[in-house]
C-alpha positions in Angstrom: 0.0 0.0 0.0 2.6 2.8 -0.6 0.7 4.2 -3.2 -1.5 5.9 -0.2 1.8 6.7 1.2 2.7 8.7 -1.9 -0.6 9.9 -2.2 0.0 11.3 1.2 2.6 12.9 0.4 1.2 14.6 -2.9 -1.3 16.0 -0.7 0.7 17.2 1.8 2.8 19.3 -1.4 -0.8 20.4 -2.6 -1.7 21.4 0.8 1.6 23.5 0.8 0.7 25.2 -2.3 -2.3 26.5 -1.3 -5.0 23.6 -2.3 -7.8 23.0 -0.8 -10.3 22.1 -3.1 -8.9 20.9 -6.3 -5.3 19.9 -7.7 -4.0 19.1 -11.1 -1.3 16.3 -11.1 1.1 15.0 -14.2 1.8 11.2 -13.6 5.0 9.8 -15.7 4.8 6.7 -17.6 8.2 5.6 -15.9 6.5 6.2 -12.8 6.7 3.1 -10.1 3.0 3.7 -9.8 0.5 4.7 -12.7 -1.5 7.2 -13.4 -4.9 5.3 -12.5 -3.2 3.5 -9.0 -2.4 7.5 -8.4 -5.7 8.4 -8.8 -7.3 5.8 -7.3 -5.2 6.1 -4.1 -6.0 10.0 -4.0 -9.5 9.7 -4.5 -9.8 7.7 -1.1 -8.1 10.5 0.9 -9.3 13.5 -0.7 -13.1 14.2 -1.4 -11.5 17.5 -4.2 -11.4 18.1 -7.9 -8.9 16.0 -9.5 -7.5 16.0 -12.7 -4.5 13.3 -13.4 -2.9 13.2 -16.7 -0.6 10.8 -18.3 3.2 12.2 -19.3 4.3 9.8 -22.2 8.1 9.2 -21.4 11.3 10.6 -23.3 14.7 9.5 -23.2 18.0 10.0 -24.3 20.6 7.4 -24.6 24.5 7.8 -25.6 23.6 5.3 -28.9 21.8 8.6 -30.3 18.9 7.6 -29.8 15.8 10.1 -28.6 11.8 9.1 -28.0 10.0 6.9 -25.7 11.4 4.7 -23.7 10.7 1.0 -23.9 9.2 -0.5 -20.9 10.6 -3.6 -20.1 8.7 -4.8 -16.9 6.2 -3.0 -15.2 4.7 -4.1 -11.5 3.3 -2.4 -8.5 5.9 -0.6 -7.4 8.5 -0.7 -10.1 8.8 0.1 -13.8 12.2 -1.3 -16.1 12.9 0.3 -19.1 15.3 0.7 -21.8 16.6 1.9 -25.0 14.5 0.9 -28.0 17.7 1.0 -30.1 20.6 -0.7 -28.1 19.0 -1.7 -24.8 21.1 0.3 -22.4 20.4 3.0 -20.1 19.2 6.0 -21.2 18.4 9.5 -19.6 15.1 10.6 -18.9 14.1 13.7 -20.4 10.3 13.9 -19.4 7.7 11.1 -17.8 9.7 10.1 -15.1 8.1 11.8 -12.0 5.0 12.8 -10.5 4.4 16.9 -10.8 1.6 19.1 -9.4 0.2 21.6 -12.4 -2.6 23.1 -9.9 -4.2 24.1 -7.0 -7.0 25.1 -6.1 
C-alpha cells in the first residue's frame, strides 16, 4: 500500500501550495506507480477536484537515440525500461516523475 503513502505525500505538497479544493497532477509513464493507482489512491483521501494526466516518457541514450522509452517490466511498485535502439540506459528527459500543475 505505498501508493497511499505517496498519495500522502502529494497532498501534503498540494496542501503547501495553497490547495484546498482541487489539484492538477502529471503522472510519468516511468513512474513506479501509474496514473490510474495514483488516482485511485487519492480519490480515497481526498473528497476535491482531481485532474490526473498521463506524461508519455522521453529519453535520451548515448547510442543517439531520442523518444520513448521501452518499458521492459512493469509491477506495483516498479517500472524497467530501456533503450528501444541498443537496450542500455538512457536518460530521462520527461515522464519520469510525478508533478503538481494546480491548485485550487
Amino acid at each position: 500500500m505505498h501508493e497511499i503513502t505517496i498519495a500522502n505525500k502529494i497532498i501534503e505538497e498540494a496542501k503547501k501550495q495553497g490547495a484546498s479544493k482541487s489539484m492538477k497532477i502529471e503522472v510519468g509513464e516511468l513512474c513506479e506507480l501509474t496514473a490510474l493507482e495514483i488516482e485511485e489512491a487519492l480519490r480515497k483521501l481526498i473528497d476535491w477536484n482531481l485532474e490526473v494526466n498521463f506524461v508519455k516518457s522521453l529519453v535520451k541514450c548515448s547510442c543517439g537515440y531520442e523518444g520513448s522509452a521501452r518499458i521492459v517490466e512493469r509491477g506495483h511498485g516498479f517500472c524497467y525500461f530501456n533503450c528501444p535502439s541498443c537496450g542500455g540506459n538512457p536518460k530521462v528527459l520527461k515522464g519520469g516523475e510525478i508533478n503538481i500543475t494546480g491548485v485550487e
